[in-house]
DRENDO-1510 file (C-alpha; in Angstrom, 1 decimal, always signed):
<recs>
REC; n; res; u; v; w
REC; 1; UNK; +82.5; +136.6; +71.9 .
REC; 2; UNK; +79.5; +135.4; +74.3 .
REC; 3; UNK; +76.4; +137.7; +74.1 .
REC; 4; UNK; +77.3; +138.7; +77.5 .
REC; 5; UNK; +81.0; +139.5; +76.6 .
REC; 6; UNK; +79.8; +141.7; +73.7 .
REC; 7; UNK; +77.6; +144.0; +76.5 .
REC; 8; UNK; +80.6; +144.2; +78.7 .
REC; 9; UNK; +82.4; +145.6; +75.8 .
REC; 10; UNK; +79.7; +148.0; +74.5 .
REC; 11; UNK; +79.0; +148.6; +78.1 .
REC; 12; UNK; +82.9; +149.7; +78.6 .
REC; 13; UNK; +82.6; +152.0; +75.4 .
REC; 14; UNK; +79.5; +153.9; +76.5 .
REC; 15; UNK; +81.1; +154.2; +79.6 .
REC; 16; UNK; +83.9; +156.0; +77.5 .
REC; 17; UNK; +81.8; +159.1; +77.3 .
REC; 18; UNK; +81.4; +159.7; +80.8 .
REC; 19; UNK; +83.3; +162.4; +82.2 .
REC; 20; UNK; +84.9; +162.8; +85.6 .
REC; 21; UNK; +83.2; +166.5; +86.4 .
REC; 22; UNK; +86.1; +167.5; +88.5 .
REC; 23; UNK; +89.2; +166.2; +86.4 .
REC; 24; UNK; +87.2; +166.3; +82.8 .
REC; 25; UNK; +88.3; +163.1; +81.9 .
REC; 26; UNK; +86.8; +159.7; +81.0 .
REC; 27; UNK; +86.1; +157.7; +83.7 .
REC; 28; UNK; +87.6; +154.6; +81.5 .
REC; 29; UNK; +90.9; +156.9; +81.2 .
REC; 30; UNK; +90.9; +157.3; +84.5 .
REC; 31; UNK; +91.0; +154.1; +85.6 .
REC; 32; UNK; +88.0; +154.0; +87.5 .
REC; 33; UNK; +86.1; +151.2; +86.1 .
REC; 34; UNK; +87.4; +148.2; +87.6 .
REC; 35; UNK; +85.0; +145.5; +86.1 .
REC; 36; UNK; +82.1; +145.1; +84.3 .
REC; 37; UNK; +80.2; +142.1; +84.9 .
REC; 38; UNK; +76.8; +141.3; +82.5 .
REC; 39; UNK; +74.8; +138.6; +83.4 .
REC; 40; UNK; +71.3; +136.6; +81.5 .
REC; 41; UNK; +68.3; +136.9; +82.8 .
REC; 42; UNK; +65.1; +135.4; +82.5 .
REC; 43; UNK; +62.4; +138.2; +81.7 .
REC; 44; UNK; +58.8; +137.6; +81.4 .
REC; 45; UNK; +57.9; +141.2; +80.4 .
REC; 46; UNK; +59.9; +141.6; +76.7 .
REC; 47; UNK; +59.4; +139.5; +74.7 .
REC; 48; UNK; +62.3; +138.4; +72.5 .
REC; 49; UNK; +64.4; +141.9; +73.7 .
REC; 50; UNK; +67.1; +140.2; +75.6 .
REC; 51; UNK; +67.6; +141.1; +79.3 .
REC; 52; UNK; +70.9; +141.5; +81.7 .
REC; 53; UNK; +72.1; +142.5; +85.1 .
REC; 54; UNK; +75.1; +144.7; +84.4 .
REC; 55; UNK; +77.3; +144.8; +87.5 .
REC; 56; UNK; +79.8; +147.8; +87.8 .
REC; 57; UNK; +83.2; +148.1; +90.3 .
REC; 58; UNK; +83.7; +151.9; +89.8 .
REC; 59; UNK; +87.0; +153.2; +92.2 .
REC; 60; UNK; +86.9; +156.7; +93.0 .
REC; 61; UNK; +89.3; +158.6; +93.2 .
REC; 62; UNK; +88.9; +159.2; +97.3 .
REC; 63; UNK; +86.5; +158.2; +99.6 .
REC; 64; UNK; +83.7; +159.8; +99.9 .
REC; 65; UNK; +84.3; +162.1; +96.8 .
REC; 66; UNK; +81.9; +164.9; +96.8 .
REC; 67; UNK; +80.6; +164.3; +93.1 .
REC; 68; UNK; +80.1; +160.3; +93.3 .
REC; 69; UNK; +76.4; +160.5; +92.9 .
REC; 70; UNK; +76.6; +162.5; +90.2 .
REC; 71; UNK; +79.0; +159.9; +88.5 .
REC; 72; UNK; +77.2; +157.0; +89.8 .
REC; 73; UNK; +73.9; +158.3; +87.6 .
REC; 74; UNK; +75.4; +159.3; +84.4 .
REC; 75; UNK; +77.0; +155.2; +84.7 .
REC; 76; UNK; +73.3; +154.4; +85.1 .
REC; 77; UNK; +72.1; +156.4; +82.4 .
REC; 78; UNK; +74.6; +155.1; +79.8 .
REC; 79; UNK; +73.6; +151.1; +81.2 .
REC; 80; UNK; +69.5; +152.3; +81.0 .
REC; 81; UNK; +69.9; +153.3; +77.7 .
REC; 82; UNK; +71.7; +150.9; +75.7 .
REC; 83; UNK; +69.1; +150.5; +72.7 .
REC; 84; UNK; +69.9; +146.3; +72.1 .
REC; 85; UNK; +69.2; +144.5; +75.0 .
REC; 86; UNK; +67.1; +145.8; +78.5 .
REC; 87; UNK; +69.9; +146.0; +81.0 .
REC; 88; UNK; +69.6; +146.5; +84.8 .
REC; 89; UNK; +73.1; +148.1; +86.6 .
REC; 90; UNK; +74.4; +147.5; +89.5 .
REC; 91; UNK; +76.7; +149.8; +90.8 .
REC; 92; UNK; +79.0; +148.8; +93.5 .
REC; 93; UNK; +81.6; +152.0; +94.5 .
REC; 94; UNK; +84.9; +152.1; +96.4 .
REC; 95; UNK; +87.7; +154.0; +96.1 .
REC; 96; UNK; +91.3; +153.7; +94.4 .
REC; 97; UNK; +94.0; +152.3; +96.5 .
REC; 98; UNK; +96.8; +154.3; +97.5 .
REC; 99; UNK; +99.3; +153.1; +94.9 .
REC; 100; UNK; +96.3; +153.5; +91.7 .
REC; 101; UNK; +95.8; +157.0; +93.6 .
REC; 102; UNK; +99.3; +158.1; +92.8 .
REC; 103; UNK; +100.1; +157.2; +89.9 .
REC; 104; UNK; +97.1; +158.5; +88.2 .
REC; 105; UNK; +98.0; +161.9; +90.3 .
REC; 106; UNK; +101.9; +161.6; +89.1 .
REC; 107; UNK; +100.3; +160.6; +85.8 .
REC; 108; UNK; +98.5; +164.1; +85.9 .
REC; 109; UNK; +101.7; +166.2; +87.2 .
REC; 110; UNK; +103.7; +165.2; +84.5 .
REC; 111; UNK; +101.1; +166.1; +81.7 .
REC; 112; UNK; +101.1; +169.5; +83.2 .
REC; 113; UNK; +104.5; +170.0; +84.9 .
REC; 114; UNK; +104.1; +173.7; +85.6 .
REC; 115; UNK; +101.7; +176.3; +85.5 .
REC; 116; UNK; +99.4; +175.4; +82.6 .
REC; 117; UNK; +98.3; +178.6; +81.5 .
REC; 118; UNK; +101.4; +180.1; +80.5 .
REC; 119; UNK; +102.9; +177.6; +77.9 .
REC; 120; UNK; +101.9; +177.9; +74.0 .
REC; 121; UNK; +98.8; +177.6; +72.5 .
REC; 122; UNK; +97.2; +177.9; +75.5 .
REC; 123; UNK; +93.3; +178.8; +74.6 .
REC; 124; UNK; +92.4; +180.3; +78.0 .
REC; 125; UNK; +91.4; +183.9; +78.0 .
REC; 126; UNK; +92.8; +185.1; +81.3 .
REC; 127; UNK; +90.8; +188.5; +82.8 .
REC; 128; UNK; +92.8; +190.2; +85.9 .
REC; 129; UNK; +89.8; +192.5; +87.5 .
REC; 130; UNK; +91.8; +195.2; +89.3 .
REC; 131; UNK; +90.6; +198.2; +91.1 .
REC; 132; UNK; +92.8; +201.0; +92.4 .
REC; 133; UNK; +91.5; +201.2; +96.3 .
REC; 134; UNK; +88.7; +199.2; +97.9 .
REC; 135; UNK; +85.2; +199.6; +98.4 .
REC; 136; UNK; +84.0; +199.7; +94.6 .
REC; 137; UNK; +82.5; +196.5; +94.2 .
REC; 138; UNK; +85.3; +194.6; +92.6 .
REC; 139; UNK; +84.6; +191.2; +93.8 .
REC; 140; UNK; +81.3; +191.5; +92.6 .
REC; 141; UNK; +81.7; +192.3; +89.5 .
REC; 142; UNK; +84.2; +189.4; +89.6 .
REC; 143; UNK; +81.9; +186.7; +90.7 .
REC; 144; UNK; +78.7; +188.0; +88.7 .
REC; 145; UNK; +81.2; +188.0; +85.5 .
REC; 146; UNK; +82.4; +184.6; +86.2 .
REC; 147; UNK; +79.1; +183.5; +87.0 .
REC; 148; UNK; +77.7; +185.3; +83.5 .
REC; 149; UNK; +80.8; +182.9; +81.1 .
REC; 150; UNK; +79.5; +179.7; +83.0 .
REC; 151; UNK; +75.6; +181.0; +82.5 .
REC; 152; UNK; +76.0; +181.4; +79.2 .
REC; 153; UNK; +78.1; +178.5; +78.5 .
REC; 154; UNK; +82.1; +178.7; +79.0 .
REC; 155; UNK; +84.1; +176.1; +80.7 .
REC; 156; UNK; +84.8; +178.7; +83.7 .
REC; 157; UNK; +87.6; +179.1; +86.5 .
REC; 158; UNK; +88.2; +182.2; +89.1 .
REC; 159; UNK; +91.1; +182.4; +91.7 .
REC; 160; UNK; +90.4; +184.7; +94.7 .
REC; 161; UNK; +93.7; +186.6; +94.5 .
REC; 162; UNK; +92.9; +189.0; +97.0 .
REC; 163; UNK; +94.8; +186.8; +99.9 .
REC; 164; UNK; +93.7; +189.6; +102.3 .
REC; 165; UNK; +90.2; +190.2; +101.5 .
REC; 166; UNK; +88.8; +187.2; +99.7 .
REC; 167; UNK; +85.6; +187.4; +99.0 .
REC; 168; UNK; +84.4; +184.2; +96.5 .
REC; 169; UNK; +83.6; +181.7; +98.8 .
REC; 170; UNK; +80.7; +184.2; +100.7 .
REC; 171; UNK; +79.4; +185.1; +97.2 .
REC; 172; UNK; +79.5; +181.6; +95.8 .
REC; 173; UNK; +78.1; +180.2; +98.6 .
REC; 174; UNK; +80.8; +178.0; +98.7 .
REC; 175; UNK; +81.6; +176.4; +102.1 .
REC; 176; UNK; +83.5; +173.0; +101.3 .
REC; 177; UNK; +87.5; +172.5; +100.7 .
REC; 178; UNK; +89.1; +171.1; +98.0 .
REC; 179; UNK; +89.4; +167.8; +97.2 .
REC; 180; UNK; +93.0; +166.8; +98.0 .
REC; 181; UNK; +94.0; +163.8; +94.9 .
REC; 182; UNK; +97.5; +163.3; +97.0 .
REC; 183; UNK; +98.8; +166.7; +96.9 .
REC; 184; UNK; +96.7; +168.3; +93.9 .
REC; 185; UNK; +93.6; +169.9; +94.7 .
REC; 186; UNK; +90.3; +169.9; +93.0 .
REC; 187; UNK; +88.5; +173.6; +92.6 .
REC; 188; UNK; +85.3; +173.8; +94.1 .
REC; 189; UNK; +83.0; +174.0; +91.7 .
REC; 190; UNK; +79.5; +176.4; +92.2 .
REC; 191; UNK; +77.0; +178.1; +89.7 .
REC; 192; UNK; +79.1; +176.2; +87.6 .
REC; 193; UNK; +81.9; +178.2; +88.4 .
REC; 194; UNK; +85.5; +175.9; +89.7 .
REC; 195; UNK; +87.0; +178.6; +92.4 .
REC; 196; UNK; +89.7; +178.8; +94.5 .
REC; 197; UNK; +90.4; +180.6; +97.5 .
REC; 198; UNK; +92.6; +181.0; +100.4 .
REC; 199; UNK; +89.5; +181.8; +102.2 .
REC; 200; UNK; +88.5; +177.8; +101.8 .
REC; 201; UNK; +91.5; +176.8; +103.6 .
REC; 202; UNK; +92.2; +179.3; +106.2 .
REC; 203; UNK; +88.1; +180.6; +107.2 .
REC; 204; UNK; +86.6; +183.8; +107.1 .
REC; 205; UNK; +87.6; +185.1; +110.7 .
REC; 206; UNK; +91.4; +184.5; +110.4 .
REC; 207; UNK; +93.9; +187.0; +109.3 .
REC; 208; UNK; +96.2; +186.6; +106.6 .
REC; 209; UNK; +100.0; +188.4; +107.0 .
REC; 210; UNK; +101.7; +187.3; +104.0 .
REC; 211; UNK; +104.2; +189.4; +102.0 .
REC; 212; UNK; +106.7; +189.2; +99.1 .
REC; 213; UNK; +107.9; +185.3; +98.4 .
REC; 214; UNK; +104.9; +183.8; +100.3 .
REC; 215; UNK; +102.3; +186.0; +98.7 .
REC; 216; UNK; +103.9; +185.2; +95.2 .
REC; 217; UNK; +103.9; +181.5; +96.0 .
REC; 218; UNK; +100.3; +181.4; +96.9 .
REC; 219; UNK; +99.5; +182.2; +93.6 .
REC; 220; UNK; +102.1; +180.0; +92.1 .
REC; 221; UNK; +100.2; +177.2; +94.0 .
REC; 222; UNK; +96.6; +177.9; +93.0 .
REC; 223; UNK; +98.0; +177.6; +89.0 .
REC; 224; UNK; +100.6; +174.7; +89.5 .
REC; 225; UNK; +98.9; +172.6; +92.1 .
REC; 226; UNK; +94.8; +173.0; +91.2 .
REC; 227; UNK; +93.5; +170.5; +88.4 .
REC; 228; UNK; +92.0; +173.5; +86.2 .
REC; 229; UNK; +92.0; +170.9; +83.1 .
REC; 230; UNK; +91.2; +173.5; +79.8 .
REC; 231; UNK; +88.8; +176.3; +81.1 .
REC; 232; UNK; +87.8; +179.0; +78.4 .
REC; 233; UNK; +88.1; +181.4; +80.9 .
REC; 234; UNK; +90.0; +182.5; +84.1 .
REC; 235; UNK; +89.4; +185.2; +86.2 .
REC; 236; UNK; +91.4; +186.6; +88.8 .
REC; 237; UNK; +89.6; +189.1; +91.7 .
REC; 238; UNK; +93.0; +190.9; +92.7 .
REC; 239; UNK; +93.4; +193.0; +95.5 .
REC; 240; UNK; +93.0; +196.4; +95.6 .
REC; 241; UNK; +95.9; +198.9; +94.7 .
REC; 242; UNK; +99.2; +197.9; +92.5 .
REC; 243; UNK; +101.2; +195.9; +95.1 .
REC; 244; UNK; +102.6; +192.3; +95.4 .
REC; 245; UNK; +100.2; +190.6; +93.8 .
REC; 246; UNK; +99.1; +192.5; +91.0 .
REC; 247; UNK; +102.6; +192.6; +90.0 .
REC; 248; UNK; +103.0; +188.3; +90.9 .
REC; 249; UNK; +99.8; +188.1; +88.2 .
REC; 250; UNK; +101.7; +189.7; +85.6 .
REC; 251; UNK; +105.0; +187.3; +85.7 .
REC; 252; UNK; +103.0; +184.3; +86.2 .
REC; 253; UNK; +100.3; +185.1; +83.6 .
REC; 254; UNK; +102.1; +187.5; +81.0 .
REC; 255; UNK; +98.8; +187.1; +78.4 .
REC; 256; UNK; +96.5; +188.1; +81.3 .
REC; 257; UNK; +94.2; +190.9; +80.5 .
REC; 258; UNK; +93.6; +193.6; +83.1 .
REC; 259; UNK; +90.1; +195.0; +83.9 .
REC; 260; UNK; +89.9; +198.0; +86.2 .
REC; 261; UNK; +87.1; +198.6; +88.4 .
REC; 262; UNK; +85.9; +202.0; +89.7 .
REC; 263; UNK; +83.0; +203.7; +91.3 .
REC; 264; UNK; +81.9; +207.4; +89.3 .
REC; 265; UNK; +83.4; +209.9; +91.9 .
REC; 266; UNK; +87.3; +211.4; +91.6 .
REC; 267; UNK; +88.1; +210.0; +94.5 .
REC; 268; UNK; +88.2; +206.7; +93.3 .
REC; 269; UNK; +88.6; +207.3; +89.4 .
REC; 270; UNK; +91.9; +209.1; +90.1 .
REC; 271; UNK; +93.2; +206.0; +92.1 .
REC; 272; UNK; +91.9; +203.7; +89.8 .
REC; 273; UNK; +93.9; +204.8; +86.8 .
REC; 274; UNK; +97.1; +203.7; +88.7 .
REC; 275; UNK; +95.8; +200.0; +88.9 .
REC; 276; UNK; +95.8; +200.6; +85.1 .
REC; 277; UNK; +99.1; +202.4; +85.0 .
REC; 278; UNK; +100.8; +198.8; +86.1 .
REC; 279; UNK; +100.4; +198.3; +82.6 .
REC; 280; UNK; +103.7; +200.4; +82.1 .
REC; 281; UNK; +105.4; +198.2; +84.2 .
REC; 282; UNK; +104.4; +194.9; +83.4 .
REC; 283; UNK; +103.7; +192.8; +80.3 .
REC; 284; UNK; +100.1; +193.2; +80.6 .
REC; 285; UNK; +97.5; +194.7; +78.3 .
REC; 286; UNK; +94.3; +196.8; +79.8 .
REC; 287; UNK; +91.4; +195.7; +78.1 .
REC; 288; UNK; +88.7; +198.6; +79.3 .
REC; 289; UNK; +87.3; +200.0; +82.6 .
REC; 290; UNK; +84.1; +198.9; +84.3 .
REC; 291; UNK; +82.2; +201.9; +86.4 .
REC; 292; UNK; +80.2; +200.0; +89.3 .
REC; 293; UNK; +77.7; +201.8; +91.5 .
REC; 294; UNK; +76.6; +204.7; +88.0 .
REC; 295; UNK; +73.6; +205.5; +89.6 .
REC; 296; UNK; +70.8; +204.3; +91.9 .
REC; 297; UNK; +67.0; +203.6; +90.4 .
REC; 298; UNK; +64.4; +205.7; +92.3 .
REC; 299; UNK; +60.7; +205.5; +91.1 .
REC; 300; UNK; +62.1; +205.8; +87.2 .
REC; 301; UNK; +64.6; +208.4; +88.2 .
REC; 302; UNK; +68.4; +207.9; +87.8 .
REC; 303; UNK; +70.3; +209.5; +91.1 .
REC; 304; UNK; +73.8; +209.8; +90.6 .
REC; 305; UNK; +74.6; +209.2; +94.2 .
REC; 306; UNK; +78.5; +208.9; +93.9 .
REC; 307; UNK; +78.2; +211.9; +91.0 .
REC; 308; UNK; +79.7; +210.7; +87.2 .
REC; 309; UNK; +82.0; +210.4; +84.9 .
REC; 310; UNK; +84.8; +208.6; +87.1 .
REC; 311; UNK; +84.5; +205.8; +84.4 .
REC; 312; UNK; +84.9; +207.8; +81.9 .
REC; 313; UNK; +87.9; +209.6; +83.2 .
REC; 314; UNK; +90.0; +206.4; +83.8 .
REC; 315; UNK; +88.9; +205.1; +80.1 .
REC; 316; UNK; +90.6; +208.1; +78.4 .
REC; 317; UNK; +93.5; +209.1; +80.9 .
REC; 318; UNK; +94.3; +205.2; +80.2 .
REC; 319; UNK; +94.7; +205.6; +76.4 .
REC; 320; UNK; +96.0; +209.0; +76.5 .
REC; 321; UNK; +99.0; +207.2; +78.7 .
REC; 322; UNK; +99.1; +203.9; +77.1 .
REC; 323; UNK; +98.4; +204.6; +73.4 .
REC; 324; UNK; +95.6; +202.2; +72.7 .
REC; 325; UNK; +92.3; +202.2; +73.2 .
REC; 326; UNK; +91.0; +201.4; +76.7 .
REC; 327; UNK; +87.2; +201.2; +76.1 .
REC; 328; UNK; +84.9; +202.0; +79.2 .
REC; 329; UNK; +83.5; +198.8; +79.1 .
REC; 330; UNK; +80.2; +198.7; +81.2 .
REC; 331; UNK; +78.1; +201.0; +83.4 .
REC; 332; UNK; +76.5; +199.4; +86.2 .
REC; 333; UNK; +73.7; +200.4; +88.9 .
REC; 334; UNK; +73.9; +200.6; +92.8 .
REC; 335; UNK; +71.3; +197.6; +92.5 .
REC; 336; UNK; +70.8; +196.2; +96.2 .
REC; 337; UNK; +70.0; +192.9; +94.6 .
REC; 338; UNK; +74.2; +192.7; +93.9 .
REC; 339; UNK; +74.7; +193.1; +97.2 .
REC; 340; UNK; +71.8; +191.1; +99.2 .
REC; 341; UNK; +71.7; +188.4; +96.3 .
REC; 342; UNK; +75.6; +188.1; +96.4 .
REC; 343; UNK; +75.7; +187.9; +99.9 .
REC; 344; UNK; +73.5; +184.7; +100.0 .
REC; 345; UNK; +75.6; +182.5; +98.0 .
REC; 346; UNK; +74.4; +183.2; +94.8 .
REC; 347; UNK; +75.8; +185.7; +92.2 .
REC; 348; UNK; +72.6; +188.6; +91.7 .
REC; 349; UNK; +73.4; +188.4; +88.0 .
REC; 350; UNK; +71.8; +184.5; +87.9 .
REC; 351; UNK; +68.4; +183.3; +88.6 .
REC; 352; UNK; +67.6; +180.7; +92.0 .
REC; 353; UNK; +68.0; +178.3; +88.5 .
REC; 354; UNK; +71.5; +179.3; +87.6 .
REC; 355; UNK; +70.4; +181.0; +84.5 .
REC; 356; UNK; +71.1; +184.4; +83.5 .
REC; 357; UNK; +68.9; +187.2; +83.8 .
REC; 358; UNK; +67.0; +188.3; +81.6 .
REC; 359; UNK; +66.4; +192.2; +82.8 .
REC; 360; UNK; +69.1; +195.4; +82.3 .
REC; 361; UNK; +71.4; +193.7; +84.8 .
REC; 362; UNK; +71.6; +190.3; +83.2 .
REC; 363; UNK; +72.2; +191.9; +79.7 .
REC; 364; UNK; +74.3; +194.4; +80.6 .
REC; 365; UNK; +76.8; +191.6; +82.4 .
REC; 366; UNK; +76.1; +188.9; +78.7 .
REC; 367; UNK; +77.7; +192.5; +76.6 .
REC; 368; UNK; +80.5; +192.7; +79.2 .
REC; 369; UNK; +81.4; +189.3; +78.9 .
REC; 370; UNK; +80.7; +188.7; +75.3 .
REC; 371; UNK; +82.5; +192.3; +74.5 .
REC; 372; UNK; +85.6; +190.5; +76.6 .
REC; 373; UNK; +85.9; +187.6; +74.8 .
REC; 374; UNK; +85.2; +189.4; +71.2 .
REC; 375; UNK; +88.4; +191.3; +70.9 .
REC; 376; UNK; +92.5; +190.0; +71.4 .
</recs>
């Protein structure tokens, strides 16, 4: 093997380890390395350290794929710092052609077949966050729990459920589409969260009036047709009450654990335990109750503006009905940051940086999440 053959080669190893962000797979596996191409060069600068130009044909898989440049610089980075010889890429980028494109799509489907998080052995932890009416700050605490899992490390994926009032998009700041790989769609990926949403597809300012079948089949679509690949965890923001949906979740995703959101006052408590109560129904185990909206700071004063206790109330009226233990789970303030934060595209519970916060909020959200994934 010429010198130059032997870079190609290491070249095409190295290349190995890059990963395709949105399917999370090799970009060799993948097929889109077409060539590699190292060529000799005269260098003036090194000494005896031999020099190349290392040309690579990388085919995405659609034009103008929303992530090239991220690929394009992790290629360069594995070329820059091969440690035997001073190479100089040269990346040239097109896309797959029609035929590549499907079959490495059909390739896909058929690993995958059906809805990949209910076969066996499945490692995903699957949290349904349920609230009995609406108005308590479910899809908050949806998106600022997501956003705490991918903060503090988990592989991450959340499906906007609530197909009358979803939410995600505004608080992810998420304004794109899916990538569409010839019938399967890529999630959107922000604070290093991979969402899905009818509100991506359909806008903001339109109406949904789905029932029954169609409802159920929405979901059936963001499992079956969405490249996940192996998130740790999966949340699900549901919509409010015990209809449809709620009951879709639980025949789609039996090993789905159910959160239930409420706000402190009887009002909502009282409805909220009935969210729980689907439990009866439905193969689905409640793992605790979160109160939103406990109490409001006030020059070091805690004002229980929507009273207390609500939380509490659900927690045991839960495990007096169900017969295990249904934990409240968290506590957590009417902060305006949750709200003026969240409404800006970024979940309050992360820094501008994407890291999680270090204060009472941030820490309270790392014990829910931590507390969630401690326990079966």
């Amino acid at each position: 093997m010429t010198d130059a053959r032997h870079i190609e080669a290491q070249i095409y190893e190295r290349l190995s380890k890059v990963i395709d962000p949105e399917l999370g797979r090799s970009i060799t596996d993948l097929g889109m390395i077409a060539a590699i191409n190292a060529v000799g060069v005269t260098s003036q600068d090194d000494g005896d350290v031999p020099s190349y130009d290392v040309t690579v044909h990388v085919e995405l898989t659609v034009e103008g794929c929303p992530l090239s440049q991220t690929i394009t610089n992790q290629i360069n980075g594995a070329i820059v710092s091969y440690p035997d010889a001073k190479l100089t890429p040269h990346i040239e980028v097109s896309s797959m052609s029609h035929d590549k494109l499907a079959d490495l799509v059909a390739g896909l489907k058929a690993e995958r077949k059906q809805n990949p998080f209910n076969r066996p052995g499945v490692k995903t932890r699957i949290f349904a966050i349920a609230s009995g009416k609406g108005g308590v700050g479910k899809s908050s605490v949806s998106a600022n729990l997501a956003a705490t899992f991918a903060a503090l490390g988990y592989d991450t994926a959340a499906i906007d459920a609530d197909i009358y009032g979803f939410s995600l998009p505004k608080l992810f700041g998420v304004h794109t589409q899916p990538t569409n790989l010839n019938g399967m769609l890529m999630p959107v990926t922000a604070w290093g969260v991979k969402l899905i949403s009818i509100g991506m597809f359909a806008g903001a300012d339109r109406a949904i009036l789905w029932r029954g079948p169609r409802l159920q089949r929405s979901l059936e679509q963001f499992l079956s047709d969405v490249w996940w690949g192996d998130p740790d965890v999966l949340l699900l923001d549901l919509a409010p009450g015990t209809g449809d949906m709620a009951i879709s979740v639980a025949q789609a995703l039996p090993n789905a654990e159910l959160v239930v959101v409420t706000t402190p006052q009887p009002s909502a408590s009282d409805v909220a335990v009935r969210s729980g109560l689907v439990a009866l129904q439905v193969p689905m185990k409640v793992r605790g109750v979160v109160e939103n909206m406990s109490w409001y700071e006030h020059k070091g004063e805690r004002l229980e503006i929507f009273g207390a206790g609500g939380g509490r109330r659900v927690s045991d009226q839960l495990t007096e009905t169900l017969g295990y233990d249904v934990p409240l789970l968290a506590q957590l303030p009417l902060d305006p940051d949750l709200r003026e934060v969240g409404e800006s595209g970024r979940p309050a519970v992360l820094n501008e940086d994407g890291a999680l916060r270090s204060d009472a909020l941030g820490r309270t959200f790392r014990e829910l999440a931590e507390g969630l994934l401690r326990s079966e």
